[in-house]
C-alpha positions in Angstrom: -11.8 3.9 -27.1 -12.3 1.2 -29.5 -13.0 -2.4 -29.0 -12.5 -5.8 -30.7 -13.0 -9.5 -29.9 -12.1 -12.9 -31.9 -13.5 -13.3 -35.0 -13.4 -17.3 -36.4 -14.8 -18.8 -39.3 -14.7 -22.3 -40.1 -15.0 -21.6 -43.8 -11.9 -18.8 -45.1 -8.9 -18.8 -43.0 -6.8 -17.0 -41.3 -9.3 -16.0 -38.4 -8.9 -12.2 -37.5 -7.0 -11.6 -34.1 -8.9 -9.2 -31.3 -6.5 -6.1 -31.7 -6.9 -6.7 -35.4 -10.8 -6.1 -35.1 -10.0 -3.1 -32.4 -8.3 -2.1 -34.7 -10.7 -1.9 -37.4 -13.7 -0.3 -34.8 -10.8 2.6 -34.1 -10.1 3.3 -37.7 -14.2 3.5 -38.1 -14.2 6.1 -35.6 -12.2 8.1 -36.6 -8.3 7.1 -36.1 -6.0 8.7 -38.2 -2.8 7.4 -37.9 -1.3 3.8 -36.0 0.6 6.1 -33.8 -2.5 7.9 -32.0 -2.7 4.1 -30.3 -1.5 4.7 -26.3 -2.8 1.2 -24.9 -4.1 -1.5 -25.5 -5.6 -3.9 -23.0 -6.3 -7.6 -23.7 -8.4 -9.7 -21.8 -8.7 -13.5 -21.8 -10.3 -15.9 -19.9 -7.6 -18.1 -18.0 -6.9 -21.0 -18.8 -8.4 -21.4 -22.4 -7.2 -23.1 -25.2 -6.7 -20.1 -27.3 -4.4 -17.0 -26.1 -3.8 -14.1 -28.0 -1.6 -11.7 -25.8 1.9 -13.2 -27.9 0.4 -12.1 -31.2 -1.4 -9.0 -29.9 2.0 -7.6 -28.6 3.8 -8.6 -31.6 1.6 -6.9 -34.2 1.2 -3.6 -31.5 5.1 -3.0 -31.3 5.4 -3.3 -34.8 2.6 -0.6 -35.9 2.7 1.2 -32.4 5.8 0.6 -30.6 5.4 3.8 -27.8 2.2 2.2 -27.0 1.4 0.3 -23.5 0.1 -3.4 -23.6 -1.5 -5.2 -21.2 -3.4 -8.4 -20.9 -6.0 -8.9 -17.6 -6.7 -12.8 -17.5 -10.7 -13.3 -16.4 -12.2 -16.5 -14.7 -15.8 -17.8 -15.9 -18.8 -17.3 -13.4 -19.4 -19.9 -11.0 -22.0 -22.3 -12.9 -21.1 -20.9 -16.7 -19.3 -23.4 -18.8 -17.6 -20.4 -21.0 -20.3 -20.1 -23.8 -22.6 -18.4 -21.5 -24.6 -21.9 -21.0 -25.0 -23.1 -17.2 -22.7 -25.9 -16.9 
């Protein structure tokens, strides 16, 4: 089980995708080979102005084709303005 999220910097470009940072947290413990990847499960909150699921399926079938992709779409808390603030 590895796990990723967003990673953005104002200063160097491009920004690094989620799968592309799950990616690196699997290959630090301990995956071997692209193929050992079964599924992958993205989740984004709805509605926001960045979405990742077109590029995270693209880059998964071209280094893990057999795997399973999936994208759950979450909704902010009541009275949390997405940056963990209250609104």
């Amino acid at each position: 089980l590895a796990g990723g999220g967003s990673i953005e910097s104002a200063a160097y470009n491009p920004s690094m995708l989620p799968l592309q940072s799950a990616l690196v947290d699997a290959v630090i413990k301990g995956l071997g080979d692209w193929e050992e990847v079964e599924e992958c499960v993205l989740v984004e909150v709805e509605g926001s102005d960045v979405q990742y699921q077109d590029s995270a399926r693209l880059l998964l079938s071209k280094i893990a084709p057999e795997a399973r992709f999936h994208t759950l779409h979450a909704r902010h808390a009541d009275g949390c303005n997405g940056n963990g603030s209250a609104a």
